[in-house]
C-alpha positions in Angstrom: 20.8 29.1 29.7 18.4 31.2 31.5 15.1 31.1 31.5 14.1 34.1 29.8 16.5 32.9 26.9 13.1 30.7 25.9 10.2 31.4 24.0 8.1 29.2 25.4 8.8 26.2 28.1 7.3 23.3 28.3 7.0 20.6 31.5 5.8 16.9 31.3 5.9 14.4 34.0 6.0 11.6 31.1 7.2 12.5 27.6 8.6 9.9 24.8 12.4 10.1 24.6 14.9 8.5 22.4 13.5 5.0 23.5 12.0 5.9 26.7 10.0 7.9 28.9 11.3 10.5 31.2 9.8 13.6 32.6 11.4 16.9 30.6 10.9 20.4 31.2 11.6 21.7 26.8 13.2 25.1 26.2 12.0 25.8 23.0 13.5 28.8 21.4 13.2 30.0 17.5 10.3 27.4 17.2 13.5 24.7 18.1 13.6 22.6 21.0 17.1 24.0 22.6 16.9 21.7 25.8 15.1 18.9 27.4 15.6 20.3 31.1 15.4 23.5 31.1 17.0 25.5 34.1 14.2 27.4 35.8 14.4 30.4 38.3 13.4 29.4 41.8 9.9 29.7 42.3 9.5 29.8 38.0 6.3 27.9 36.3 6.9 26.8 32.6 5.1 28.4 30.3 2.8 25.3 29.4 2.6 21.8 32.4 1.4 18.8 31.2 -2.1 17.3 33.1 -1.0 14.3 35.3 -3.6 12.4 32.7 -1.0 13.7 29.3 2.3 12.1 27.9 4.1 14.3 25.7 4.6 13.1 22.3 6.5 14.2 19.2 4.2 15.1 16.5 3.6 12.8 14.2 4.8 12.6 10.6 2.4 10.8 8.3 4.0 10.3 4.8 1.1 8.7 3.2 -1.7 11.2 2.6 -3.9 12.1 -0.2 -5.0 15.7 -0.4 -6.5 15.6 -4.2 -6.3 19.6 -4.2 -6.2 21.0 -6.7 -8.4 19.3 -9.2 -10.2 17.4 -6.9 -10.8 19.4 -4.0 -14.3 17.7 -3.6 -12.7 15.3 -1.7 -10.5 16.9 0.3 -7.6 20.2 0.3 -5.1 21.1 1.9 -7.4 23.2 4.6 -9.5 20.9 5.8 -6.8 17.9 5.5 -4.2 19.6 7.7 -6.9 20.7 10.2 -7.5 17.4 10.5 -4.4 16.3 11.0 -3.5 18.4 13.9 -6.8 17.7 15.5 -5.3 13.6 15.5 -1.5 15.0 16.7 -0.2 15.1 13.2 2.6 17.5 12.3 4.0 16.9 9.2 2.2 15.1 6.1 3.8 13.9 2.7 1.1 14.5 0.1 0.7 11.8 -2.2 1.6 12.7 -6.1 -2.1 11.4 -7.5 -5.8 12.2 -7.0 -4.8 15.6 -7.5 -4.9 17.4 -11.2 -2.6 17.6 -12.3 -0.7 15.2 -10.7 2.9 15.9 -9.1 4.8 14.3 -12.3 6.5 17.2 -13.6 8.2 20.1 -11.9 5.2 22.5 -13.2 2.5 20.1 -11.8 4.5 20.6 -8.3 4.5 24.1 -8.6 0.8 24.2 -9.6 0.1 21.6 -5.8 2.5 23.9 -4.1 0.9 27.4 -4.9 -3.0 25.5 -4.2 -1.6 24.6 -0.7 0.8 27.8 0.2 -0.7 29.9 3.2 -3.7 27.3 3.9 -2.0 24.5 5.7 -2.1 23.7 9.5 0.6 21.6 9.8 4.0 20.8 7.6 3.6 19.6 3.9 6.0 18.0 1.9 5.5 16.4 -1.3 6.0 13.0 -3.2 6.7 12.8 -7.1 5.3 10.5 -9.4 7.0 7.8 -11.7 4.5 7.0 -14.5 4.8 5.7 -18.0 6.9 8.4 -19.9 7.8 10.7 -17.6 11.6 9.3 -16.7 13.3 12.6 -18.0 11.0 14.8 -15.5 12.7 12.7 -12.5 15.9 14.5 -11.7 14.2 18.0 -12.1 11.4 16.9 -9.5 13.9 15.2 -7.6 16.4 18.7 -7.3 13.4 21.1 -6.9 13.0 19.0 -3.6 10.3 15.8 -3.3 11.1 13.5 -0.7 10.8 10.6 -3.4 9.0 9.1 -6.1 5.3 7.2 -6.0 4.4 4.6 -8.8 2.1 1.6 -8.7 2.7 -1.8 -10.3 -1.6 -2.2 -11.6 -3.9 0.9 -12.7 -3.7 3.6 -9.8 -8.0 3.8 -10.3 -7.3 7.8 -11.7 -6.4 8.1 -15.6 -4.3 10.7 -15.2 -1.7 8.4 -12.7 -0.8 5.3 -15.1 1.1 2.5 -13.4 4.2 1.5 -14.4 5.1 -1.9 -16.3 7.9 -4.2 -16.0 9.9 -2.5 -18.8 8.5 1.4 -17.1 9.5 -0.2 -13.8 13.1 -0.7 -15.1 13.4 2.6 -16.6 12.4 4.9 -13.8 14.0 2.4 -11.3 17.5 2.9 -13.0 17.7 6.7 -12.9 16.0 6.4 -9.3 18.9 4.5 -8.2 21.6 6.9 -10.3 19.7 9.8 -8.1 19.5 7.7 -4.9 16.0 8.8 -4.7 13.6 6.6 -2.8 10.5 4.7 -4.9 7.6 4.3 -3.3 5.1 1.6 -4.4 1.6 0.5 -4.5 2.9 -3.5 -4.3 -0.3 -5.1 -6.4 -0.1 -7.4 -9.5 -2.7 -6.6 -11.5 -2.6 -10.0 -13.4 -3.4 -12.0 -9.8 -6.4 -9.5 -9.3 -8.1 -11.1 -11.7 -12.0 -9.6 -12.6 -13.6 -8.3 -10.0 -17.4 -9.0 -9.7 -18.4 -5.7 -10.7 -22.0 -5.7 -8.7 -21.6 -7.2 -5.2 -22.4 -5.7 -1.9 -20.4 -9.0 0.1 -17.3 -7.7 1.5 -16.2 -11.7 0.9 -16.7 -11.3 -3.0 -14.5 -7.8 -2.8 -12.0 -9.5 -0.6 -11.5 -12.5 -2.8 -10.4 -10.3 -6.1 -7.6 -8.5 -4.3 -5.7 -11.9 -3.2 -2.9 -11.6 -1.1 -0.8 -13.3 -3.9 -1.5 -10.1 -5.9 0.9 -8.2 -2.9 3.7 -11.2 -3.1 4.2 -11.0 -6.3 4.4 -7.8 -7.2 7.0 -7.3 -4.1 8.8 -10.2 -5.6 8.7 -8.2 -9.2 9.9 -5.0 -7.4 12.6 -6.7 -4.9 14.1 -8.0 -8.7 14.5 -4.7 -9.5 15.9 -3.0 -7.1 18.3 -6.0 -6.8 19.1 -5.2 -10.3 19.9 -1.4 -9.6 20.7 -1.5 -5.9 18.0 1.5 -5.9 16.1 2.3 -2.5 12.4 1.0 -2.6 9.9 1.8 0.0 6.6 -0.9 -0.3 3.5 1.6 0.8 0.0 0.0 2.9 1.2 -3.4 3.5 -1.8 -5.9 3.8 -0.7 -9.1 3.1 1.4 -11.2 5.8 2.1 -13.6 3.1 4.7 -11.0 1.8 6.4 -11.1 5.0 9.0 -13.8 3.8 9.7 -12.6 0.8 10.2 -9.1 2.2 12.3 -10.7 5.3 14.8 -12.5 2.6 15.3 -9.5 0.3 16.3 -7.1 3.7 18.7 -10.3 5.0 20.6 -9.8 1.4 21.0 -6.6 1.7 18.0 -5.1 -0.8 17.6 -1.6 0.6 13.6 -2.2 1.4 11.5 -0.7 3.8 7.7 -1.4 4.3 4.7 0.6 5.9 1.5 -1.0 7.5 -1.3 1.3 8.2 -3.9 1.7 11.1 -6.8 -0.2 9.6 -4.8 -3.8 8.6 -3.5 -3.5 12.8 -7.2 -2.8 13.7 -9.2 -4.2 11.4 -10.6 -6.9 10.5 -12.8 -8.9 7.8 -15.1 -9.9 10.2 -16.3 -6.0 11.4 -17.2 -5.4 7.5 -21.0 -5.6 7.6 -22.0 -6.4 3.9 -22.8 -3.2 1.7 -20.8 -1.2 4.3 -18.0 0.4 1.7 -16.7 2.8 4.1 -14.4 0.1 4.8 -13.1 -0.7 0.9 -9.7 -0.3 0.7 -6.7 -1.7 -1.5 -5.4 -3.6 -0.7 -7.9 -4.7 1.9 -8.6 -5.3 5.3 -8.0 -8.8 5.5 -8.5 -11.5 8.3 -7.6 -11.4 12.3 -4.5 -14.0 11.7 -3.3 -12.2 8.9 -3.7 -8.8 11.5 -1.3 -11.0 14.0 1.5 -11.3 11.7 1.4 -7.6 10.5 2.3 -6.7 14.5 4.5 -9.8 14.4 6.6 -7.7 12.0 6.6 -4.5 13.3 7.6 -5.9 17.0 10.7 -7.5 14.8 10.7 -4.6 12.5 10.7 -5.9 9.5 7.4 -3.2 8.7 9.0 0.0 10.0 6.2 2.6 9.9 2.5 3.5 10.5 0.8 5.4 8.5 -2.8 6.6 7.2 -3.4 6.2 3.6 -5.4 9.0 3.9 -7.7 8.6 0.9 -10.8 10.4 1.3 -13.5 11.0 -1.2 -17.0 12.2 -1.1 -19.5 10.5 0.2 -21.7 9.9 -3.2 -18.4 7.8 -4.7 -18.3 5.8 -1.7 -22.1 4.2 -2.9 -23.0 4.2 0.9 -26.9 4.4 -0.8 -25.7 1.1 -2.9 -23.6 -0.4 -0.8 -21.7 -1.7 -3.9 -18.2 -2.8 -3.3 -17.7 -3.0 -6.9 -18.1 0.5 -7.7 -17.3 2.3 -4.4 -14.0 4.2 -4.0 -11.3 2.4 -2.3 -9.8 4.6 0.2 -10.2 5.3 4.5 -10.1 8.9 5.9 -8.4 8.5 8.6 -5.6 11.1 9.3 -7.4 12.6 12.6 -7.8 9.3 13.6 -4.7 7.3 13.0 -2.8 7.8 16.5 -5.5 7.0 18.6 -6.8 4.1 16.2 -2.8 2.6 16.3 -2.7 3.3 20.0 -6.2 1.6 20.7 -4.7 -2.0 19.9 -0.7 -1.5 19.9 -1.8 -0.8 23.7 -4.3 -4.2 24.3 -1.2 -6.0 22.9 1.6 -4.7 25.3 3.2 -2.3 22.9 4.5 1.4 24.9 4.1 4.8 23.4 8.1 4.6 22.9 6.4 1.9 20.0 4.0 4.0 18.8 7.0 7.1 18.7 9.2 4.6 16.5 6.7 3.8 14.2 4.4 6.8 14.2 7.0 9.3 14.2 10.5 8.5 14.2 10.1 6.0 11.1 8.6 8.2 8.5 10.8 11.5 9.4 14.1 8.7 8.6 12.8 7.7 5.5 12.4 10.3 4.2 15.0 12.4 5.5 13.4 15.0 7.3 16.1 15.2 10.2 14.0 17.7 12.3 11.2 16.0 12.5 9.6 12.8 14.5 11.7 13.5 17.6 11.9 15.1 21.0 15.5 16.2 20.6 17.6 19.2 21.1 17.6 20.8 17.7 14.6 19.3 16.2 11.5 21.4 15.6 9.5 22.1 18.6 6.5 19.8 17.3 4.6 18.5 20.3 1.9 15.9 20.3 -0.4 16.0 23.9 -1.9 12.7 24.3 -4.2 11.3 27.1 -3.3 7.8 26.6 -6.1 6.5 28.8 -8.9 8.3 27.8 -11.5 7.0 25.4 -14.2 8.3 23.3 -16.5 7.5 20.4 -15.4 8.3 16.7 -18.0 10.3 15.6 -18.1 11.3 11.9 -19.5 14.8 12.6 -16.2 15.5 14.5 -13.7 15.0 12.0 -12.3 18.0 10.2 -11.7 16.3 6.9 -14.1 17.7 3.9 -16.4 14.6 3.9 -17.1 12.9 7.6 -17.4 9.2 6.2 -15.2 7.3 8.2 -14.7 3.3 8.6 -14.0 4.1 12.5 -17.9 5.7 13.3 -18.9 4.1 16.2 -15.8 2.7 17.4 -13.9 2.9 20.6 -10.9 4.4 20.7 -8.3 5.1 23.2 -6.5 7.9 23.3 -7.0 11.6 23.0 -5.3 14.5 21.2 -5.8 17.7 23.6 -3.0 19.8 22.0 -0.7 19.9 19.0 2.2 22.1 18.9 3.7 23.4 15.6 7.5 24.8 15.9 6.3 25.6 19.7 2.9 27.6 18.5 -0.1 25.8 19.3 -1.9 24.9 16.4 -5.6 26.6 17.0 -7.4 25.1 13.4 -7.9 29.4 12.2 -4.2 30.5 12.1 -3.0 28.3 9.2 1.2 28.6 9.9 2.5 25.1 8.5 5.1 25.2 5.8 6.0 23.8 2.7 8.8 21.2 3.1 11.6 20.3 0.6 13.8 17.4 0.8 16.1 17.7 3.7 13.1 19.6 5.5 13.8 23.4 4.8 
């Protein structure tokens, strides 16, 4: 093809492809990459070179975000949450069907999330539904007008409007899941081995001790029943607990169509940098202990967790009781889509893990499980979204950098390695003023 057949073309000495990395020269046409080694005229520059410092990554897809707008756009929106996730190499996000008012249950609620986000996002946006009590006729009209699945959790969701599911609900919205094949997504606690919490406690210890990491087994055991029942697809979302790991490893060896996520805080986190009364670290399930940490990589090296993701739960910064320090009452949640690469890369890195890793688990993962087939890839056909990452060079997370509404962040302070310098949307680079992401349906139109 000749050059002038290209819209834009691309050169990296390093880039992340299809399990390796390999210099590539990307003839990107129609915002589509069209070729990995693009035929150049004698004496022709591309368009854009990589620095000798920068790997070329796809962008990544992170299908676990919260963006609460509308209805609590306090805490975040679809502006400022897209901004920040093309400032941490983020192309494509899967918002989350709660926090938001009303909540993606019904077709007209996703109509209602869609319109609040249309012409104000940075990167790609697709959308989860919701499976709560009483809402099992609404499933196959969300599921047609095009979520990428269904979110429910097995104990209160910590939002009224978002009730969790039962054993009998469970059941119920399983079984049509499973006559749609649609995927169900779940927040794996058991809120009968949570117990009380001590409602006044600024010890991360005392937190730590109501969210047990029984609470995750058993309610993957409850949901592994069910989808063994229905032979429905089940997804278990923020995997903490390593004690799970069996149970999940014997339900995939019999065939129970189960994936798992981790996220970037359990990999780099642990209980021991939670200062008492510092909340910016709650989270549920929570950041548990450095041998529990071990296992969670254990099981992505072997893949039994296939994906990294954010969790993205920001708030502001009066319901995270920073002033109080309360565990008790502070929102459980970590901002962290800007930071999420970098974080991952930081100790996948210090344990011998490539970026060809970070590309399976970062990008590759959530684009195939949830079926966007252009997405997570540098591949002839897929979208042009590019990801420019200095993989050696540090800096210091500092909240007033982020672009997400409210800078609390439990990474201030902290070392990471790896730096975004460019993200590239469908080959346009992505500038944080020009909003020109779209809304995704299923399939990724």
């Amino acid at each position: 093809m000749a050059a002038d057949a290209y819209d834009l073309v691309v050169r990296a000495a390093r880039a992340a492809v299809a399990g390796e990395e390999r210099p590539v020269t990307l003839g990107i046409r129609d915002g589509r990459i069209v070729t990995l080694d693009a035929d150049l005229p004698p004496g022709g520059r591309p368009d854009v070179e990589l620095a000798d410092d920068e790997v070329l990554l796809p962008g990544v897809v992170d299908t676990h975000v919260h963006v609460n707008e509308p209805g609590r756009t306090e805490w975040e929106g679809f502006d400022s949450a897209t901004r920040a996730a093309a400032a941490g190499g983020v192309t494509t996000i899967v918002d989350m069907p709660l926090n938001s008012v009303p909540p993606t249950t019904t077709t007209a609620g996703l109509r209602v999330k869609q319109d609040a986000a249309r012409g104000r996002v940075h990167v790609d946006v697709a959308f989860w539904g919701g499976a709560v009590p009483g809402n099992v006729a609404d499933l196959a009209e969300l599921h047609d007008a095009g979520v990428l699945g269904f979110k429910c959790f097995l104990l209160p969701s910590g939002v009224e409007e978002f009730p969790h599911l039962d054993d009998t609900g469970l059941r119920e919205a399983i079984t049509e899941l499973a006559r749609l094949d649609a995927l169900l997504v779940v927040h794996a606690e058991d809120e009968a081995e949570i117990g009380a919490a001590p409602l006044h406690s600024r010890a991360y210890a005392d937190f730590v001790v109501t969210r047990p990491p029984r609470a995750e087994r058993v309610a993957i055991e409850r949901l592994v029943a069910a989808a063994d029942e229905t032979g429905a697809r089940v997804h278990v979302v923020h995997l903490s607990a390593a004690d799970a790991l069996p149970t999940i490893r014997a339900a995939r060896g019999r065939g129970t169509r189960l994936s798992v996520e981790t996220c970037p805080h359990y990999l780099t986190l642990t209980d021991t940098d939670v200062a008492d009364g510092h909340t910016e670290f709650k989270c549920c399930p929570p950041i548990r202990d450095s041998g529990n940490r071990d296992l969670l990589w254990d099981a992505l090296a072997d893949g039994t967790i296939g994906l990294v993701v954010s969790d993205h739960s920001p708030c502001t910064v009066e319901l995270k009781r920073l002033d109080t320090g309360d565990f008790g009452d502070a929102w459980g949640g970590i901002a962290s889509v800007q930071l999420g690469l970098p974080a991952a890369w930081t100790e996948a890195r210090r344990r011998g893990h490539g970026l060809v890793d970070l590309v399976r688990w970062m990008c590759e993962g959530p684009a195939d499980l949830v079926g966007l087939r252009r997405k997570g890839r540098l591949a002839v056909g897929h979208d042009a979204d590019l990801c420019v990452l200095a993989p050696e060079e540090s800096f210091t997370v500092d909240p007033a950098t982020l672009h997400h509404r409210n800078p609390v962040t439990a990474y201030a302070g902290r070392t990471l390695t790896g730096t975004v310098r460019q993200t590239w949307l469908r080959g346009v680079r992505v500038d944080g003023a020009h909003p020109t992401g779209r809304l995704l349906r299923r399939g990724g139109a």
